[in-house]
N, C-alpha and C positions, 0 to 999 in steps of 0.2 A: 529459423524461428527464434532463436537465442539471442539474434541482433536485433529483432522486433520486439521480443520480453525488455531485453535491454535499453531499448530505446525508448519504449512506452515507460518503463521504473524511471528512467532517467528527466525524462520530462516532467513529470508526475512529482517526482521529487523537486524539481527545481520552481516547476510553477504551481506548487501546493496554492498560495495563497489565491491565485488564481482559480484556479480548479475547483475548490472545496470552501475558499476565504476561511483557512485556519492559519494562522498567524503562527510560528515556529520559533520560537522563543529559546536559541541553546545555552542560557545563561543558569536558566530552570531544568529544574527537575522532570520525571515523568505526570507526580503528583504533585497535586498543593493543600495544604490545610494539616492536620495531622490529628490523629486516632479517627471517631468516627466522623469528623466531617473532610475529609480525605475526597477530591475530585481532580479528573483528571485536566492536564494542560494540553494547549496545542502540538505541544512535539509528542506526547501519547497518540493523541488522535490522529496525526498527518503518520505517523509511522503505523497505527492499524489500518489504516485506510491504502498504504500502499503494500501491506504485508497482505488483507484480502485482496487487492485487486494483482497483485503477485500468484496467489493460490489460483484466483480465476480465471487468469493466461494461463497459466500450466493447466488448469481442467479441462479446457477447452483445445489446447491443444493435444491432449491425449485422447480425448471423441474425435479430433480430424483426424490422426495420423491413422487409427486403426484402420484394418483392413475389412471390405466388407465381404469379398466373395474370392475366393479363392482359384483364379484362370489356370 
């Protein structure tokens, strides 16, 4: 299961732009603008997008591994 987490982050990261069409800019910051008109960039967004879809393998795989009936 840790080679398939790993491999699904790993893709996901590489073809963000692909995937999602967010553009990854590591020149930039996480923000742009400053006090309140403050929004966020592409490298904000492509890293929450793989931080939930990170939380959502692990959820999913803690509902399959459990056990249902005990032989």
């Amino acid at each position: 299961m840790s080679i398939y987490i790993t491999g699904v982050m790993l893709l996901m990261f590489i073809f963000n732009a692909t995937f999602w069409g967010i553009e990854v800019d590591n020149t930039k910051g996480f923000f742009e603008g400053s006090g309140d008109n403050r929004h966020p960039t592409g490298k904000n967004l492509a890293f929450t997008m793989l931080f939930n879809t990170f939380i959502h393998l692990h959820l999913f795989n803690q509902i399959n591994c459990r056990k249902i009936k005990n032989d």
